[in-house]
DRENVOTI-115887 format. One record per atom (N, C-alpha, C, O): atom name; x, y, z; residue in one letter. Coordinates in steps of 0.1 Angstrom, whole numbers, plus 2048, in hexadecimal, padded with zeros to 3 digits. Layout:
<nodes>
+-------+-----+-----+-----+---------+
| atomo |  px |  py |  pz | residuo |
+-------+-----+-----+-----+---------+
|    CA |   X |   Y |   Z |       A |
...
+-------+-----+-----+-----+---------+
</nodes>
This chain:
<nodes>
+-------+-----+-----+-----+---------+
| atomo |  px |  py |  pz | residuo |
+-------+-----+-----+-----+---------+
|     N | 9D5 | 489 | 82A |       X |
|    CA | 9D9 | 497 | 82E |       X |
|     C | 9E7 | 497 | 834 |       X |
|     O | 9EC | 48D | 839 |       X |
|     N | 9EB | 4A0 | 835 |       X |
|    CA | 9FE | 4A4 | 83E |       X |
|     C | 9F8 | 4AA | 847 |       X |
|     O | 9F0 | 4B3 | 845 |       X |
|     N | 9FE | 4A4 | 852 |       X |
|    CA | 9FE | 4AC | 85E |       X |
|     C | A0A | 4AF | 867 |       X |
|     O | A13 | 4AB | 860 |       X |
|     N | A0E | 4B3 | 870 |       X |
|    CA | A1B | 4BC | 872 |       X |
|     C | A1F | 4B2 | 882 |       X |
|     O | A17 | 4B3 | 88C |       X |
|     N | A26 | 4AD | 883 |       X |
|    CA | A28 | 4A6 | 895 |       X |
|     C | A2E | 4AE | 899 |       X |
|     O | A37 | 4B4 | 892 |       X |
|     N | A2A | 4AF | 8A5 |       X |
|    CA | A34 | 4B2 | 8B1 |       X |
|     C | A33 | 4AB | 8BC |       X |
|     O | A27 | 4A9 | 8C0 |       X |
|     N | A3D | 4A7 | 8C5 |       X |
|    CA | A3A | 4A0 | 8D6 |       X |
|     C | A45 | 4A5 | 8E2 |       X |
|     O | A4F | 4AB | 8E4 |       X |
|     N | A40 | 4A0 | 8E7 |       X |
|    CA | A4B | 4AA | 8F3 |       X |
|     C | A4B | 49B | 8FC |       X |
|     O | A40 | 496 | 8FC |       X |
|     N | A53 | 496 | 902 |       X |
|    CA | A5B | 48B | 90B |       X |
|     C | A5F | 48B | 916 |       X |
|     O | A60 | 497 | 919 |       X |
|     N | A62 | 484 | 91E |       X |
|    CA | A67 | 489 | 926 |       X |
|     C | A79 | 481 | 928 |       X |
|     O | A7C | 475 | 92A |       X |
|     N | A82 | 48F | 926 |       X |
|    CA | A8F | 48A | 922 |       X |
|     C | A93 | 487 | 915 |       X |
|     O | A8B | 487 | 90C |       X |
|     N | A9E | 485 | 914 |       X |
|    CA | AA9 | 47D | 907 |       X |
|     C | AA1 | 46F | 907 |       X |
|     O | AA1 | 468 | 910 |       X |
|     N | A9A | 46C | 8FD |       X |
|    CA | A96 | 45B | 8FA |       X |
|     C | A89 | 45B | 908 |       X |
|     O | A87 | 451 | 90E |       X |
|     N | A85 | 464 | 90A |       X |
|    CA | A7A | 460 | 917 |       X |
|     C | A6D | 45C | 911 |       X |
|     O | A69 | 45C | 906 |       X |
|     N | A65 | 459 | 91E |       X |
|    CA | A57 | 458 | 915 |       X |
|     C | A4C | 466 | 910 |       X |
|     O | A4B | 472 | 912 |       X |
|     N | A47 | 45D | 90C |       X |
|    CA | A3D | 46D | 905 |       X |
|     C | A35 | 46E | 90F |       X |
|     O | A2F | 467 | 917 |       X |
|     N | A34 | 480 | 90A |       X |
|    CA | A2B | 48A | 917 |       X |
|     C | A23 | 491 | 90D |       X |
|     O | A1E | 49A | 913 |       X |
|     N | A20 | 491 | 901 |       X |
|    CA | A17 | 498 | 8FB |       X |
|     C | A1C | 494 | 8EB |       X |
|     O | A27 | 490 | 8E7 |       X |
|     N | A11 | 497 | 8E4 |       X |
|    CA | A12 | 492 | 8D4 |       X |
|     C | A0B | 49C | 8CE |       X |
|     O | 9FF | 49D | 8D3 |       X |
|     N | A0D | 4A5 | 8C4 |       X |
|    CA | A03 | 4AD | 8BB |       X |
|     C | A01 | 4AA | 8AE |       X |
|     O | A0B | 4AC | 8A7 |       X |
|     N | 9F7 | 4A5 | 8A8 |       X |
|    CA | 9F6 | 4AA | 897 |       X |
|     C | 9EF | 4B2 | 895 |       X |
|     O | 9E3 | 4B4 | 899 |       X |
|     N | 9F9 | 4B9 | 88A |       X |
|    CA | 9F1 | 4C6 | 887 |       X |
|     C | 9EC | 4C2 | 879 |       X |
|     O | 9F4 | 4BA | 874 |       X |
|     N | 9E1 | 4C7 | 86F |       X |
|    CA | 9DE | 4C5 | 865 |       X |
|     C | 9E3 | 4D0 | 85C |       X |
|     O | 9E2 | 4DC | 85F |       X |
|     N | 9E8 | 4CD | 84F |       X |
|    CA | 9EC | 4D7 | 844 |       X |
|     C | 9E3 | 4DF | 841 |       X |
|     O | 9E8 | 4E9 | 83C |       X |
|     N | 9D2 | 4DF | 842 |       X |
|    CA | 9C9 | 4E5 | 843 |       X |
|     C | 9C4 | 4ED | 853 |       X |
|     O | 9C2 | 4E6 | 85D |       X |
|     N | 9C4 | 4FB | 853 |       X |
|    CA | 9C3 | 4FC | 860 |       X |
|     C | 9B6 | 4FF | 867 |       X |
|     O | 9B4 | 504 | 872 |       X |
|     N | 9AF | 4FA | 85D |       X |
|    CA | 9A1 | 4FC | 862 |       X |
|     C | 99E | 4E7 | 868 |       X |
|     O | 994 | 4E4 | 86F |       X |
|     N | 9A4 | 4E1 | 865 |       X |
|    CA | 9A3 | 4D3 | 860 |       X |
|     C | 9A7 | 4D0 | 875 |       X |
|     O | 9B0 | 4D4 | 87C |       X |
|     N | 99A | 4C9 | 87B |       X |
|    CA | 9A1 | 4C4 | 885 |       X |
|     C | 9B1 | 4BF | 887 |       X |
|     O | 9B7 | 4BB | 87D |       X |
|     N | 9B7 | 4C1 | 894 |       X |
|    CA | 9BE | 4C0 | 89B |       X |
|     C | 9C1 | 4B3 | 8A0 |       X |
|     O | 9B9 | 4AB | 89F |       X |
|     N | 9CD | 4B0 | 8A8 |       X |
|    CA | 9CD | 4A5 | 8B2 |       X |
|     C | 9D9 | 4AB | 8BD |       X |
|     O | 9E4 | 4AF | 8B8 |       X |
|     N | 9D7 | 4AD | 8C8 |       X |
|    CA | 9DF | 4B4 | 8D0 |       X |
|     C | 9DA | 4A8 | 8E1 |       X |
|     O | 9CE | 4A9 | 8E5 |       X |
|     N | 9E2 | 49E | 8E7 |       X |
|    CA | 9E1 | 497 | 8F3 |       X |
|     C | 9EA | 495 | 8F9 |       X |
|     O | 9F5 | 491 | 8F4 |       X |
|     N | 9E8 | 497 | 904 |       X |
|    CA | 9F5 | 495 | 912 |       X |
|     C | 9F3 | 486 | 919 |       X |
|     O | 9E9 | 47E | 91A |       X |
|     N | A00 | 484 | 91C |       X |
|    CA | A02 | 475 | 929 |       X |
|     C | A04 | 479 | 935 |       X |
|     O | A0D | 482 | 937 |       X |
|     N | 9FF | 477 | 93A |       X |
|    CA | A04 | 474 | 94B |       X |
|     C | A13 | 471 | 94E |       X |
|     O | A17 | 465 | 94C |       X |
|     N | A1C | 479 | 952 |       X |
|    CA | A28 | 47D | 957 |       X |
|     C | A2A | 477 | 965 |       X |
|     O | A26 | 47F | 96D |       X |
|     N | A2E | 46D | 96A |       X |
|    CA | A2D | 46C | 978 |       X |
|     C | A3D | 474 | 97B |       X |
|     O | A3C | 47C | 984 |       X |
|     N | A48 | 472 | 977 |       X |
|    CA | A4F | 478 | 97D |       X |
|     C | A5C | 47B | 970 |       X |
|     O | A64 | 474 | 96B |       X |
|     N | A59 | 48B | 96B |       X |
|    CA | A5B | 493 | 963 |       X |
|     C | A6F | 495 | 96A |       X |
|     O | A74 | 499 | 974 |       X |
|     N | A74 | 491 | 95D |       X |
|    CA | A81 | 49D | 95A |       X |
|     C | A80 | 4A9 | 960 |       X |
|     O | A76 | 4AF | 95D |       X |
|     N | A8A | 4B0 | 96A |       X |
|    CA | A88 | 4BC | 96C |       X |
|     C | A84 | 4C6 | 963 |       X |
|     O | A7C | 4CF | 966 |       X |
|     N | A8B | 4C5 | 95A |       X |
|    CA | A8C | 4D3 | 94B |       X |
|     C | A7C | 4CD | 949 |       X |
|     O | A72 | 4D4 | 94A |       X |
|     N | A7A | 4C1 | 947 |       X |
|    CA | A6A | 4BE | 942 |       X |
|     C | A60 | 4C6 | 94C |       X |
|     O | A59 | 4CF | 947 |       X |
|     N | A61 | 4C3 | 958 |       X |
|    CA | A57 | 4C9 | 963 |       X |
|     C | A59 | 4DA | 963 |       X |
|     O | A51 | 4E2 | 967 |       X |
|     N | A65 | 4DE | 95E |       X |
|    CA | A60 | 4F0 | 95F |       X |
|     C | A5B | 4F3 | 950 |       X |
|     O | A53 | 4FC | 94D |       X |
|     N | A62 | 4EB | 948 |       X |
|    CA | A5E | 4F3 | 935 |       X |
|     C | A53 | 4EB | 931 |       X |
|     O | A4D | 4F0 | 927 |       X |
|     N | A4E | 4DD | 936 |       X |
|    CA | A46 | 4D9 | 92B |       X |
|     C | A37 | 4D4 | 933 |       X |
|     O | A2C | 4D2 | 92D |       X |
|     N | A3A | 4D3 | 93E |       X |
|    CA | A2D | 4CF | 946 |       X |
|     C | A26 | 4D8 | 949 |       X |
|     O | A1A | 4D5 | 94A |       X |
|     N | A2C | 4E9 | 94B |       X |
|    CA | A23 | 4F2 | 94C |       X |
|     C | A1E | 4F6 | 93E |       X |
|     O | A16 | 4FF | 93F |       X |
|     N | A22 | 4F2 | 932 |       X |
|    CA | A1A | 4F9 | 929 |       X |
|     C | A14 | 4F2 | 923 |       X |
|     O | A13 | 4F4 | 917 |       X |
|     N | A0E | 4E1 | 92A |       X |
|    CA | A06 | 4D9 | 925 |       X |
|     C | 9F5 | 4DE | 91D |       X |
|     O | 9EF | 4D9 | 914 |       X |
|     N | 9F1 | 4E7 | 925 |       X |
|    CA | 9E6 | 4EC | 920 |       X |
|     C | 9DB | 4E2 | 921 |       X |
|     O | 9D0 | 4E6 | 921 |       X |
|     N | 9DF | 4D9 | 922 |       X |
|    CA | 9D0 | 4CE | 920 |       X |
|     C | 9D3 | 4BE | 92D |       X |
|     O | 9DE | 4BA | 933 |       X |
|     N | 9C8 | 4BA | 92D |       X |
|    CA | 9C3 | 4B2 | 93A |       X |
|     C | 9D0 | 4A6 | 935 |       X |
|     O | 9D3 | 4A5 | 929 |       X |
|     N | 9D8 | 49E | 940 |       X |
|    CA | 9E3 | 490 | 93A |       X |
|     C | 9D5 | 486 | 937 |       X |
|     O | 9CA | 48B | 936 |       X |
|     N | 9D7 | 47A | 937 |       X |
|    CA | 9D2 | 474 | 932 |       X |
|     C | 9D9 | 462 | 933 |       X |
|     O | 9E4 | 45F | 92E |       X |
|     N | 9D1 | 458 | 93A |       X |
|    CA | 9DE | 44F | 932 |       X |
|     C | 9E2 | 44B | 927 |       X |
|     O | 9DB | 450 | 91E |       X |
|     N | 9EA | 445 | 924 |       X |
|    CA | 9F2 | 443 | 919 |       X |
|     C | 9E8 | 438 | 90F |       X |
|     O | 9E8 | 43B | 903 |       X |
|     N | 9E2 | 42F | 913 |       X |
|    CA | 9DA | 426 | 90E |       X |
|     C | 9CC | 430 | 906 |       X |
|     O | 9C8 | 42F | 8FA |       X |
|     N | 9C8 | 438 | 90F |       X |
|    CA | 9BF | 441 | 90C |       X |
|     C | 9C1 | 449 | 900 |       X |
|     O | 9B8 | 44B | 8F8 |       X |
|     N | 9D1 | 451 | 8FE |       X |
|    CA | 9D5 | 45A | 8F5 |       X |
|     C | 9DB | 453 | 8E6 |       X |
|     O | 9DB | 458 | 8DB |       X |
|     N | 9E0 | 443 | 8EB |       X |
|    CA | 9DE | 440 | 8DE |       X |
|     C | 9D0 | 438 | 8D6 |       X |
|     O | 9D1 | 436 | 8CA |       X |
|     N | 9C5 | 434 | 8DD |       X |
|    CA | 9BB | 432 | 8D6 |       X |
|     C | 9B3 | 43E | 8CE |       X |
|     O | 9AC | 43E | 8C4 |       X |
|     N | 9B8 | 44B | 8D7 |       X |
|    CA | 9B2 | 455 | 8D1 |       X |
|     C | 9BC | 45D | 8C4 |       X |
|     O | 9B9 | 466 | 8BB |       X |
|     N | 9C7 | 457 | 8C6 |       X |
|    CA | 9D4 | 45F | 8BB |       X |
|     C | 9CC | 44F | 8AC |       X |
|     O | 9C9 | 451 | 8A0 |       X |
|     N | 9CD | 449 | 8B1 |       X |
|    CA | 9C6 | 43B | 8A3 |       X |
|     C | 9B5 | 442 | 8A1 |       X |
|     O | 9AF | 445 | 897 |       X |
|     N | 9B4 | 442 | 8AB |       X |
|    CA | 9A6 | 44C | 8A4 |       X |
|     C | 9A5 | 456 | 89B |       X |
|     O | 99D | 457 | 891 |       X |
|     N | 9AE | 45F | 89F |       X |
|    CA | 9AE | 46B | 896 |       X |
|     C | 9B6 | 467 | 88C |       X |
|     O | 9AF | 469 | 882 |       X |
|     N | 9BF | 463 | 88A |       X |
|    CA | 9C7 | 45B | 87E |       X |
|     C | 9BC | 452 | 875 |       X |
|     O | 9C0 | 44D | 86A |       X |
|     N | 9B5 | 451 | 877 |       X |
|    CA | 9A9 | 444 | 872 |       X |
|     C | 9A2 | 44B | 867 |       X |
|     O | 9A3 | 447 | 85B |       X |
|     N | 999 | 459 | 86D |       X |
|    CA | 994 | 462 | 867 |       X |
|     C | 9A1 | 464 | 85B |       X |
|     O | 99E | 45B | 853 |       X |
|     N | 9A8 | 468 | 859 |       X |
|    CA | 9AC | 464 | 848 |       X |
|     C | 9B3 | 45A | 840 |       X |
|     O | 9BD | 455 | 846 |       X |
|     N | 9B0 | 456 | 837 |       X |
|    CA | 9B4 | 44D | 833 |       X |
|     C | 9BD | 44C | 82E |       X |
|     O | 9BE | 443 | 826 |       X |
|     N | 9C9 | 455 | 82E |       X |
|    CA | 9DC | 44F | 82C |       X |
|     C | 9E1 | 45E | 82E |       X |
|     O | 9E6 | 465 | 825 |       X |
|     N | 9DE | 462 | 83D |       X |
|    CA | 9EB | 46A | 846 |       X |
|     C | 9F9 | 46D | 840 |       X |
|     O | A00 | 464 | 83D |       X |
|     N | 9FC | 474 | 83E |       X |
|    CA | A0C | 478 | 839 |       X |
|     C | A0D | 47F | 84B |       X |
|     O | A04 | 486 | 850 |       X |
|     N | A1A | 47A | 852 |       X |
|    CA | A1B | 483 | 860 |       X |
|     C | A2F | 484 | 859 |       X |
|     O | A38 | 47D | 854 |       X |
|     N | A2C | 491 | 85F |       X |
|    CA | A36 | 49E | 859 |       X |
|     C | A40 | 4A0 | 866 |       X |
|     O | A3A | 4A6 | 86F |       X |
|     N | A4D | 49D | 869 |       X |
|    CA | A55 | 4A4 | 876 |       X |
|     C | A61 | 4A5 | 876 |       X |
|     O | A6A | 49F | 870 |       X |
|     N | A63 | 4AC | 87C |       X |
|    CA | A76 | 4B2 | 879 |       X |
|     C | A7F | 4AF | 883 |       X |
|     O | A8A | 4B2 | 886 |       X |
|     N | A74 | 4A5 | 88B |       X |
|    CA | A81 | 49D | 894 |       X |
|     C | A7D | 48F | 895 |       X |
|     O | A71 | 48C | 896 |       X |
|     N | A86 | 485 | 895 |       X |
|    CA | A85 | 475 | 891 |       X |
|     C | A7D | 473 | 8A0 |       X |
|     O | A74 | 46A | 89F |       X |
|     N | A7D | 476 | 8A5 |       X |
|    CA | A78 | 46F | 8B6 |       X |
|     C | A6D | 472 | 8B8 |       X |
|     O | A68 | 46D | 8C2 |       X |
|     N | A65 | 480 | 8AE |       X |
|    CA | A58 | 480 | 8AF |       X |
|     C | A4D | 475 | 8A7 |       X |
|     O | A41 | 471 | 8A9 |       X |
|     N | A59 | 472 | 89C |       X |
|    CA | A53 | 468 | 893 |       X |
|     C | A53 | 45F | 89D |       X |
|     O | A48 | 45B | 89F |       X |
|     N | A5E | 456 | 8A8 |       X |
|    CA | A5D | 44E | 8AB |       X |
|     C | A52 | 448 | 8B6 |       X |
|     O | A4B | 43E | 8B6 |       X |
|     N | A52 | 451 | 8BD |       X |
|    CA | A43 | 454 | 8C8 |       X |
|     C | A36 | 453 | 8C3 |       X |
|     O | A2D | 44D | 8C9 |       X |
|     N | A35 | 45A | 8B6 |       X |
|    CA | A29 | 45A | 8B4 |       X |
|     C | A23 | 448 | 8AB |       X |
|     O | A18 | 443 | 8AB |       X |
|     N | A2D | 444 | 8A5 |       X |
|    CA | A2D | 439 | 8A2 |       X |
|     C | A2F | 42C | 8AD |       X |
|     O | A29 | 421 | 8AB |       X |
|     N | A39 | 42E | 8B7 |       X |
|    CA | A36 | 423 | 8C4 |       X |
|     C | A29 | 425 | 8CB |       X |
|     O | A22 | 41D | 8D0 |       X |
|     N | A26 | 433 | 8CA |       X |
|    CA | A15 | 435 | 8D1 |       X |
|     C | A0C | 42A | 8CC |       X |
|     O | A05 | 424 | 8D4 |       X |
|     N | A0B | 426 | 8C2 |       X |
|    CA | A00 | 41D | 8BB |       X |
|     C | A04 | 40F | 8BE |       X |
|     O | 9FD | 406 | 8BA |       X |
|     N | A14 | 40E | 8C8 |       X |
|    CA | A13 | 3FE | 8C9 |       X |
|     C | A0C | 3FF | 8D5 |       X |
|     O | A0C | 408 | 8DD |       X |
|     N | A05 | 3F2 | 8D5 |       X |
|    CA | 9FE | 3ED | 8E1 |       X |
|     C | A05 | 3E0 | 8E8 |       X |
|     O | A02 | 3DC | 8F3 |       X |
|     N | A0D | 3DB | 8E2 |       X |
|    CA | A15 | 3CB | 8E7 |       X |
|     C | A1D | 3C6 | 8DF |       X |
|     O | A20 | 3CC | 8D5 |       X |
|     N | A21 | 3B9 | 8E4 |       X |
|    CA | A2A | 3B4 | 8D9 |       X |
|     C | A21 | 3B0 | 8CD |       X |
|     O | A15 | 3AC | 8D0 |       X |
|     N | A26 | 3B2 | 8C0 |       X |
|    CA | A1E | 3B1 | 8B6 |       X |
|     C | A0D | 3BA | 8B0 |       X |
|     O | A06 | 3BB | 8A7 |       X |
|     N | A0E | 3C1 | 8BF |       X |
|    CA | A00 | 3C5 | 8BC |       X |
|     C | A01 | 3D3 | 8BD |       X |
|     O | A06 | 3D9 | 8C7 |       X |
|     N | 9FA | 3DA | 8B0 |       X |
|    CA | 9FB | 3EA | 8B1 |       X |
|     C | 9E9 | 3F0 | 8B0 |       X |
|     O | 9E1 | 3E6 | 8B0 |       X |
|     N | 9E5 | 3FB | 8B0 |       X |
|    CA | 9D8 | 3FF | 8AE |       X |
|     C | 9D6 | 400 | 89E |       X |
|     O | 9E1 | 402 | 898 |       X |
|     N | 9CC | 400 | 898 |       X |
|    CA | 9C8 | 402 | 88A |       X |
|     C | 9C6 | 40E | 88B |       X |
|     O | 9BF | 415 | 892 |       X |
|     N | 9D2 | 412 | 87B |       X |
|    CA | 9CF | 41C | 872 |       X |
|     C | 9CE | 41D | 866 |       X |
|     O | 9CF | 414 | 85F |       X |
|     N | 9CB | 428 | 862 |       X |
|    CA | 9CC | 422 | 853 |       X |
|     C | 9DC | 426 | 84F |       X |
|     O | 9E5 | 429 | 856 |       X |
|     N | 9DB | 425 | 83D |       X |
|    CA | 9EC | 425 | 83B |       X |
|     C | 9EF | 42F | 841 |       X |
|     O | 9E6 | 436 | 843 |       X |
|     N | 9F9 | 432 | 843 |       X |
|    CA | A04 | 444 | 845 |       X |
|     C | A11 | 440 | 843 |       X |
|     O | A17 | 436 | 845 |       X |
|     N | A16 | 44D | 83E |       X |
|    CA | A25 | 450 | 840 |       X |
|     C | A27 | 45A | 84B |       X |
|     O | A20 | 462 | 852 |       X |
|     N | A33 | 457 | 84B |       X |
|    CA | A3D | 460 | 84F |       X |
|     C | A47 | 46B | 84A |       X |
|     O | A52 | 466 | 848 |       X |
|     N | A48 | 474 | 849 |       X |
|    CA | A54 | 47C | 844 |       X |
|     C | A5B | 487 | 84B |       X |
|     O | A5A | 493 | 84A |       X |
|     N | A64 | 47F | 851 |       X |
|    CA | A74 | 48A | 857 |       X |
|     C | A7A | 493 | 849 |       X |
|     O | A7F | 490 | 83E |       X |
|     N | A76 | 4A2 | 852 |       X |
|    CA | A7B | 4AB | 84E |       X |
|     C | A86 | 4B2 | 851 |       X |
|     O | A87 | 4B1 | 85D |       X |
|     N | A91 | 4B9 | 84B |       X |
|    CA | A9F | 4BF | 854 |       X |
|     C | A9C | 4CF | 84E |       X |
|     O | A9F | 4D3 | 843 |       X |
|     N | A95 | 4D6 | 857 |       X |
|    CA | A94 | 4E3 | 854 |       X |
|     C | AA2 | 4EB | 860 |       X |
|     O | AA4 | 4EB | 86C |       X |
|     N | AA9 | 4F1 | 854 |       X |
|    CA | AB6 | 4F3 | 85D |       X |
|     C | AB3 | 500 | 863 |       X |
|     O | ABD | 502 | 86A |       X |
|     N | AAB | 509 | 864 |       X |
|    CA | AAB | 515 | 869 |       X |
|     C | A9C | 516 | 86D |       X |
|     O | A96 | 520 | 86A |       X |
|     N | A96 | 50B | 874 |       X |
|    CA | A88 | 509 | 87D |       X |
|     C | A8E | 503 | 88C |       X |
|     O | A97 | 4FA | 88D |       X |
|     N | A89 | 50A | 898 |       X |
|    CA | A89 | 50C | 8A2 |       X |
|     C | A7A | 509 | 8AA |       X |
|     O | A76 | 515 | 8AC |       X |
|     N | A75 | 503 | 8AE |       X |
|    CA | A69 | 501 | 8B2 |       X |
|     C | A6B | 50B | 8C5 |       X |
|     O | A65 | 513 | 8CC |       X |
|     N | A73 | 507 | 8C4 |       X |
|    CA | A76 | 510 | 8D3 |       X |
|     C | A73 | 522 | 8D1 |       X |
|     O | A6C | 52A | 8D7 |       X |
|     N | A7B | 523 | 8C6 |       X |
|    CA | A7B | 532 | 8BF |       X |
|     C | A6C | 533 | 8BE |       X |
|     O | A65 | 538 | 8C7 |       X |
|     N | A66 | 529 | 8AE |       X |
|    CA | A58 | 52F | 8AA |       X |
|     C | A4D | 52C | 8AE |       X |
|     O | A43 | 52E | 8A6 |       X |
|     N | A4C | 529 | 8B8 |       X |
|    CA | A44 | 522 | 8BF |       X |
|     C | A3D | 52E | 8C5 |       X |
|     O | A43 | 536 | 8CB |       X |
|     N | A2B | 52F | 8C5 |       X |
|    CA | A26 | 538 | 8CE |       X |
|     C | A28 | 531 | 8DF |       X |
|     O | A2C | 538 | 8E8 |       X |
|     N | A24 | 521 | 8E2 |       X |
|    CA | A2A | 522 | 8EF |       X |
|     C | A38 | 516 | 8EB |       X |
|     O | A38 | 50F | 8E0 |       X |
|     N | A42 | 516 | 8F3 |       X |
|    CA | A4B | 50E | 8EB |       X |
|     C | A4B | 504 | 8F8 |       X |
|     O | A49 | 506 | 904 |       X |
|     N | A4D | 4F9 | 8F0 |       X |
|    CA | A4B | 4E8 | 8F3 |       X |
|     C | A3D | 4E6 | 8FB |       X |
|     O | A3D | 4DF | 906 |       X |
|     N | A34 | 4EB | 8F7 |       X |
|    CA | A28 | 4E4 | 8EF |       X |
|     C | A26 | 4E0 | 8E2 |       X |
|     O | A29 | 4E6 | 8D8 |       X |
|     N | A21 | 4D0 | 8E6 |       X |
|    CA | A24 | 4CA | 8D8 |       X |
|     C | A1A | 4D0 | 8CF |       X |
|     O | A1A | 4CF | 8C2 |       X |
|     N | A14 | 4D5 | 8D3 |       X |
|    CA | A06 | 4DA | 8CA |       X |
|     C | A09 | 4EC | 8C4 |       X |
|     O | A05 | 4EF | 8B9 |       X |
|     N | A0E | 4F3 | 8CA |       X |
|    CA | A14 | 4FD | 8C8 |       X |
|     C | A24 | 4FD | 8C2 |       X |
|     O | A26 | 506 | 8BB |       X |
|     N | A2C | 4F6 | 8C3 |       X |
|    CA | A37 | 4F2 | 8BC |       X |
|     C | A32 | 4EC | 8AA |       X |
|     O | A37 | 4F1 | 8A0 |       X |
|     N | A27 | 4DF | 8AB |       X |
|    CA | A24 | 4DD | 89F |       X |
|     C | A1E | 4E8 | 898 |       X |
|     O | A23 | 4E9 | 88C |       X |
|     N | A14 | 4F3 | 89C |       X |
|    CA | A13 | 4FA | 893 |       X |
|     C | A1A | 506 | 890 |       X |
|     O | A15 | 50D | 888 |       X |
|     N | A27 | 50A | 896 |       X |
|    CA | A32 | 50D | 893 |       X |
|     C | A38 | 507 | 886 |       X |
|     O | A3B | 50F | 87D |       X |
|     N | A3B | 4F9 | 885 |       X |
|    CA | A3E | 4F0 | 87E |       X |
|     C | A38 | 4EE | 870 |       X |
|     O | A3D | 4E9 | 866 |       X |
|     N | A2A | 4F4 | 875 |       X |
|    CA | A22 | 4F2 | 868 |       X |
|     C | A25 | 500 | 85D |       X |
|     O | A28 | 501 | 851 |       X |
|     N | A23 | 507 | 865 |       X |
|    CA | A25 | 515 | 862 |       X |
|     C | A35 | 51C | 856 |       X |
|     O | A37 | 522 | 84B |       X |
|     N | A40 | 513 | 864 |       X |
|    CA | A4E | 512 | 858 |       X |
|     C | A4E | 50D | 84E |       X |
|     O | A55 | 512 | 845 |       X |
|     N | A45 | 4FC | 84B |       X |
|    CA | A45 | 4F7 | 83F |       X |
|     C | A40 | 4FF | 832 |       X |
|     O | A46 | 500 | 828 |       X |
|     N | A36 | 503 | 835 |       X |
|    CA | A2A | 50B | 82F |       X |
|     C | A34 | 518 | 829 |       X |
|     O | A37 | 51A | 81D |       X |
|     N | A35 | 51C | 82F |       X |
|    CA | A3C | 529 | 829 |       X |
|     C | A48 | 526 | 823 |       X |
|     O | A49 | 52B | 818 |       X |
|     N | A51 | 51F | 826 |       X |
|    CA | A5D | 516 | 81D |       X |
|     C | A58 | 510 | 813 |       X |
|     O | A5C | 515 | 809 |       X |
|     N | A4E | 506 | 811 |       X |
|    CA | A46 | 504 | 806 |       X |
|     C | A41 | 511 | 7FC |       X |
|     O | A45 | 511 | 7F0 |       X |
|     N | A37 | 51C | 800 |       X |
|    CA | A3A | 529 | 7FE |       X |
|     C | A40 | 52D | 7F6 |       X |
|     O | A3B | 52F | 7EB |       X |
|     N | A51 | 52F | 7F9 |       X |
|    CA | A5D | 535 | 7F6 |       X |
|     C | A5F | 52B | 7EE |       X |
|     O | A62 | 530 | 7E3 |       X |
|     N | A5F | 51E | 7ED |       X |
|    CA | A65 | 51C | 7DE |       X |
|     C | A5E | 519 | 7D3 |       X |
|     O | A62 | 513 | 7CA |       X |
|     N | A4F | 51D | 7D6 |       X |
|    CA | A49 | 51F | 7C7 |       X |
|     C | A49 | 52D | 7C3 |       X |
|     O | A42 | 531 | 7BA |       X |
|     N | A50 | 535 | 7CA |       X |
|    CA | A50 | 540 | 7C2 |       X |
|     C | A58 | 544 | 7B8 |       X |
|     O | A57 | 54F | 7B2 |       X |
+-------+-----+-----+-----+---------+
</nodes>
């Protein structure tokens, strides 16, 4: 199945503060989990900490459960329009040197949608879970538009 990423960080190149996949199916479970922030970017602490919506979690905790839900299908296509969400959600699964959590196959695919705004379409903006289905939403209807 394709699902739509989004994550929110803390900072330029910071660590991750939240991860969403959204499913191309929108009846189709979700994956939406927060980290524990000990000491947030200012811009992080007014725009992205208050509209976490959901309990943090440690980071050990959110990637056994991000390989969990990844597990349930068996070859993930994950969908994002910015390189550094690909990158987070892919270091999430390392555990050490050499050692990552089991998934099954997936891709990746960076998209460049030139006139998407997640800040704009976003019902809350930088929630990663509310940004992704923003995200999902622009694809969908651009896909849409050019089978017509």
């Amino acid at each position: 199945m394709r699902y739509f990423l989004d994550t929110e960080f803390n900072g330029f190149c910071g660590d991750l503060i939240s991860l969403a996949l959204v499913p191309e199916d929108a009846q189709a479970p979700f994956f939406y989990e927060a980290i524990a922030c000990a000491d947030p970017h200012p811009w992080v602490a007014a725009n992205v900490i208050p509209v976490l919506n959901t309990v943090a979690r440690s980071r050990r905790d959110v990637a056994w459960a991000f390989a969990e839900f990844l597990g349930a299908d068996g070859e993930p296509l994950i969908v994002a329009d910015w390189p550094e969400d690909i990158a987070h959600a892919a270091r999430l699964l390392v555990t050490g040197p050499g050692k990552a959590l089991p998934v099954p196959p997936l891709s990746f695919q960076l998209i460049d949608i030139f006139d998407f705004d997640a800040a704009v379409a976003s019902a809350v903006p930088h929630n990663a879970y509310n940004d992704a289905v923003a995200l999902r939403a622009r694809v969908l209807a651009r896909e849409a538009d050019l089978r017509l």
